[in-house]
C-alpha positions in Angstrom: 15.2 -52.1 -147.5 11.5 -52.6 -147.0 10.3 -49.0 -148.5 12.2 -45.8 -149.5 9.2 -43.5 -148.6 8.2 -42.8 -144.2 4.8 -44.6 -143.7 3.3 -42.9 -141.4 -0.6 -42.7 -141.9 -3.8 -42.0 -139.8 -4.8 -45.6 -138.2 -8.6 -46.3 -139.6 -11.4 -48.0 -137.2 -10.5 -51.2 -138.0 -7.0 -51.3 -136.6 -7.8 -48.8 -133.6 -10.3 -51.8 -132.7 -7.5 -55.0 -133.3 -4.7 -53.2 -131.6 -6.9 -52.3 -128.6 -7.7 -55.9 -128.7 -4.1 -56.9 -128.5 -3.7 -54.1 -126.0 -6.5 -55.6 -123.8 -4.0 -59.0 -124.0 -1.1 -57.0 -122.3 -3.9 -56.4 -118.9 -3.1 -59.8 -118.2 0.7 -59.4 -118.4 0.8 -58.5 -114.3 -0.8 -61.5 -113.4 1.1 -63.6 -115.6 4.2 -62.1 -114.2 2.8 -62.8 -110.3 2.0 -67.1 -111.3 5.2 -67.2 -113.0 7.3 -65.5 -109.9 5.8 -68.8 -108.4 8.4 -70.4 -109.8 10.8 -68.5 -111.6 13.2 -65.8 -110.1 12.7 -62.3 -111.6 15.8 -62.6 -113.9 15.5 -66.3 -115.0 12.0 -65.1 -115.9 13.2 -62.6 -118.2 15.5 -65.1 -120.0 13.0 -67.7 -120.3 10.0 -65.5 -121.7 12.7 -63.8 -124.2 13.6 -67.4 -125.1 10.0 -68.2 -126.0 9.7 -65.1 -127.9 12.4 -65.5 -129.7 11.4 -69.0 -131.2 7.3 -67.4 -131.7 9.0 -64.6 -133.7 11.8 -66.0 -135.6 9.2 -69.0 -136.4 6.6 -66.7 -137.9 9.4 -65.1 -139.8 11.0 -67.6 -141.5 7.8 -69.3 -142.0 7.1 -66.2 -144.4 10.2 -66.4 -145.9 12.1 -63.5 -143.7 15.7 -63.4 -143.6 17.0 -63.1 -140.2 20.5 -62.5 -141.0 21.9 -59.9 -139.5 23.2 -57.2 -141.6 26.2 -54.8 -140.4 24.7 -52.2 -141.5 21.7 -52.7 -139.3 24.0 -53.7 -135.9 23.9 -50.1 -134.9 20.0 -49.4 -134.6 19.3 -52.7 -133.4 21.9 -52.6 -130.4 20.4 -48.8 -129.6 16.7 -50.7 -129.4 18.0 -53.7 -127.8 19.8 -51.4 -124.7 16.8 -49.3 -124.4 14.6 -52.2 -124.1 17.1 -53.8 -121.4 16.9 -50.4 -119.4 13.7 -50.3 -119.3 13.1 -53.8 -118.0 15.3 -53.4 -115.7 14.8 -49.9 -114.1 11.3 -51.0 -114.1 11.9 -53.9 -111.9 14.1 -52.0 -109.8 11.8 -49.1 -109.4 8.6 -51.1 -108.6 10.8 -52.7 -106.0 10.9 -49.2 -104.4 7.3 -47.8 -104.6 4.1 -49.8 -104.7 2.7 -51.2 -107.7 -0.5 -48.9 -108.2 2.2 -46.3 -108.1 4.1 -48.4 -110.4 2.0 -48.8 -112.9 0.6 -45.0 -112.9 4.3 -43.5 -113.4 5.2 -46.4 -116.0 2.2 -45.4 -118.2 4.1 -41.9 -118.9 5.8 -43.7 -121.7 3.1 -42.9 -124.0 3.6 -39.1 -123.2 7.3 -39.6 -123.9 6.3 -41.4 -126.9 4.7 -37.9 -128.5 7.4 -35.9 -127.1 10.0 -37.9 -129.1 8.0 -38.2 -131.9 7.1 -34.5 -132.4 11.1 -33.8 -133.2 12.0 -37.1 -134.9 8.7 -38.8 -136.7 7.5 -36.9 -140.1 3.9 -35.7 -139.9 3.5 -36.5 -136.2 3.6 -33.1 -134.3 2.0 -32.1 -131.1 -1.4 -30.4 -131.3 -4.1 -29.2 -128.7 -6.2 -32.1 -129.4 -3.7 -34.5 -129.3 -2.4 -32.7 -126.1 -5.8 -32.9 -124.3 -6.6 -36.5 -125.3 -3.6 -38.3 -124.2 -3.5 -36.0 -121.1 -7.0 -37.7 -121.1 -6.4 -40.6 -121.2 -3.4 -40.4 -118.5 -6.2 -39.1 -115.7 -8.1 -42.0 -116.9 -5.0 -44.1 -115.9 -5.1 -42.3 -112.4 -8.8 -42.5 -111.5 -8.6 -45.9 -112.3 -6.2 -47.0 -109.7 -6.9 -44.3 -107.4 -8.8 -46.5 -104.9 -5.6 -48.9 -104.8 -3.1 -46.3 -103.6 -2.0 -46.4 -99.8 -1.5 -43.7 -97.5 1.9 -42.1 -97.6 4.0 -39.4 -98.0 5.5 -38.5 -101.4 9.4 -39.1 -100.3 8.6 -42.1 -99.2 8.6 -43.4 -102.5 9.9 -40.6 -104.6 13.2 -42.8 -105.7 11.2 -45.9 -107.1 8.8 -43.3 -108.8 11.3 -41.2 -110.8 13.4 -45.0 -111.5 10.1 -46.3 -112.9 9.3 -43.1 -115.0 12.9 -42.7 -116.5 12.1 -46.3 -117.3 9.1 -45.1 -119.2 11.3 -42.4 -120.6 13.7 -45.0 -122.3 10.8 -47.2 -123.3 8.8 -44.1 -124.9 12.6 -43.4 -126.9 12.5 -47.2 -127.5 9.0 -47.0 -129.1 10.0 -43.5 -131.3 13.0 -45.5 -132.8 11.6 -48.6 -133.7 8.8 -46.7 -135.6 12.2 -44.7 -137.4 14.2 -48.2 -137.9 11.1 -50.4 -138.7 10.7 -48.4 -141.8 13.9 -50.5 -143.6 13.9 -53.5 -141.1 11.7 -56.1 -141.1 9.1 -56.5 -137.9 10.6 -59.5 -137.4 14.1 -59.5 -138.0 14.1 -56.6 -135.5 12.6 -58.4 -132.8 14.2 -61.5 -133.2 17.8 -59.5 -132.6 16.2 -57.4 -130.1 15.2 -60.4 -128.2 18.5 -62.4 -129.1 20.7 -59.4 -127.7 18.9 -59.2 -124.4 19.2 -62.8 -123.8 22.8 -63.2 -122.8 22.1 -59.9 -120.5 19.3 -61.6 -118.4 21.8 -64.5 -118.3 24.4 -63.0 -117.2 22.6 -60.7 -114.4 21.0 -63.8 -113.4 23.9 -65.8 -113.1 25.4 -63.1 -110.4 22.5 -61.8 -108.6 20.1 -65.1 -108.8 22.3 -67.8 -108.1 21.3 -70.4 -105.8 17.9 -69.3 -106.1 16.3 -72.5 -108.3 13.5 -72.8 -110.8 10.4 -74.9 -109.3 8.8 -75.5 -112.7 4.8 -76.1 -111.7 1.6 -76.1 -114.2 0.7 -72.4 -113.0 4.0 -71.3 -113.2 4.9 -72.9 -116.7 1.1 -71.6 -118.2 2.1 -68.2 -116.5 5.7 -68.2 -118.9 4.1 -69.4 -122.0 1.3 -66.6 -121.7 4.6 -64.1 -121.3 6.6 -65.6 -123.9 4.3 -66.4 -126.8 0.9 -64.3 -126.5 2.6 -61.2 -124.9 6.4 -61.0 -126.2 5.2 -63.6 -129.4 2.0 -62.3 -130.6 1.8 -58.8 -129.0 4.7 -57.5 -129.0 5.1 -58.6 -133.2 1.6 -57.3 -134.1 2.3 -53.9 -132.0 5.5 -53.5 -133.9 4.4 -54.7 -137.4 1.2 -52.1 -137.1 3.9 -49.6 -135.8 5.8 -49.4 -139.0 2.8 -48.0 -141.5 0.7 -45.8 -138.9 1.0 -43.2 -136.7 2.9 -43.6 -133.5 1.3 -40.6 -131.4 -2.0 -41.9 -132.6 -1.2 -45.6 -131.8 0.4 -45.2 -128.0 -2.3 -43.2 -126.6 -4.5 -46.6 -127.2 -1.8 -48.3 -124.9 -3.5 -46.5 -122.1 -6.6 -49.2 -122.0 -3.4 -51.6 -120.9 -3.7 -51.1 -117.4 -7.6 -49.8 -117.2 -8.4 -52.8 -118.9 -6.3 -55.1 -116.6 -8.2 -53.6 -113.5 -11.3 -54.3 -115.6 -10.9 -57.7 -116.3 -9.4 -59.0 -112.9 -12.7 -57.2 -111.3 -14.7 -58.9 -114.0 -13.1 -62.8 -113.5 -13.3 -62.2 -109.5 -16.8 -61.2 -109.4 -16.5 -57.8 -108.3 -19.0 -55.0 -109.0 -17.3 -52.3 -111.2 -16.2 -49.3 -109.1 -17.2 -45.9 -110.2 -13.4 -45.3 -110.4 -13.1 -48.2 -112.5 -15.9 -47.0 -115.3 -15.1 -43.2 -114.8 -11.0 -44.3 -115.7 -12.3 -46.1 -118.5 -14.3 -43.2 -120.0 -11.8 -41.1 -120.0 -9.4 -43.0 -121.5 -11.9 -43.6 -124.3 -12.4 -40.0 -124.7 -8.6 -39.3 -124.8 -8.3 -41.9 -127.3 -11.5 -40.7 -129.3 -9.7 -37.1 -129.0 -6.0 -38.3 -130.6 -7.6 -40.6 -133.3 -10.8 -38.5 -134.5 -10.7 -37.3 -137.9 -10.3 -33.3 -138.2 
């Protein structure tokens, strides 16, 4: 066990400003994901970048001394968080298939939402208020203004089955997110991940091997820079910090600052191209900054 007692305090300035740092990293998880469809298939992808993680995880682990030994008592919660993970990959991929990504990536940040819906009935001190209501609703317009501009004409059906496949996988990542903050409380960060990652990596294998063979990897620079950025600064450093900072504060205060993710993706690809910054753009990225002001600010 790591404590007896349910940490669950107010996040101070400090860390509000390093995890919307780390936050910021995940904007350039699409593009990462786009170079290294260059030359790996969807599936191999997902093995490879868990593979990566695994070894940036585990190595920081035992580095400190962390046992990674996997305790029966434990097999339980980490198979729960494992499948949820896997289903939300998954569905993800399979729902963005069927809509457009804008659309995508609007219905996929829900899992916030779901996040403080969860959290109300299952996280100690973490209940739904007005405020916290108004800011993350907030910060979800500030998600929509943003990539208002980018959606295309079209009816509703026409995509309504991707839609409601990528927000039930927002659902199960939003549950994934609620448990880990319960199961993180007597499992280390890294033991967690490290069998999280180590029990999705015979899945990805396995779907690979009968829906990707034949289908080869061309290993290239931009391709192989694009799987290291997924495998050791996203899944490595990212996904560890968010889960280690997870464990002491607040989840309904932490997962609203997962809305900059894809503002500040928009941002930064407008930034690195050259573009001028839309009014969408800096009216998106207001209001998630007011939503997260709103959630985080000190009664």
């Amino acid at each position: 066990m790591i404590e007896k007692e349910f940490r669950n305090e107010d996040p101070p300035g400090k860390i509000i400003a390093f995890v919307l740092f780390v936050v910021s990293l995940y904007g350039g998880s699409s593009t990462a994901v786009k170079i290294s469809l260059q030359g790996f298939p969807p599936l191999k992808m997902a093995f490879f970048r868990y593979i990566l993680g695994l070894i940036a995880v585990g190595g920081v682990g035992l580095f400190y001394g962390i046992s990674m030994r996997l305790r029966f008592e434990e097999l339980r919660r980490l198979t729960v968080v494992a499948v949820l993970h896997a289903l939300h990959t998954v569905l993800l991929n399979i729902g963005t298939q069927l809509t457009i990504a804008s659309r995508s990536t609007i219905f996929f940040s829900l899992y916030p939402i779901f996040t403080v819906i969860f959290g109300n009935f299952w996280l100690p001190d973490d209940r739904l208020s007005v405020r916290k209501i108004l800011g993350i609703l907030s910060a979800f317009g500030g998600v929509i203004v943003a990539f208002a501009p980018n959606l295309r004409e079209g009816g509703v059906l026409e995509y309504l089955i991707g839609d409601l496949i990528v927000t039930l996988a927002a659902c199960f990542f939003g549950l994934r997110i609620t448990l880990t903050k319960v199961f993180v409380q007597d499992i280390y960060p890294h033991r967690l991940l490290v069998w999280l990652l180590g029990l999705n990596i015979p899945c990805f294998l396995v779907l690979s091997y009968f829906f990707e063979r034949g289908k080869p990897i061309v290993l290239t620079l931009a391709s192989g820079a694009g799987m290291l950025y997924q495998g050791w600064i996203l899944t490595g450093f990212c996904f560890l910090t968010l889960t280690s900072v997870l464990r002491k504060y607040k989840a309904s205060k932490l997962v609203v600052l997962y809305f900059f993710n894809p503002v500040s993706g928009v941002l930064f690809s407008n930034l690195l191209l050259g573009d001028e910054l839309s009014l969408s753009i800096l009216a998106g990225t207001a209001l998630v900054a007011v939503g997260i002001y709103l959630v985080n600010m000190r009664r």
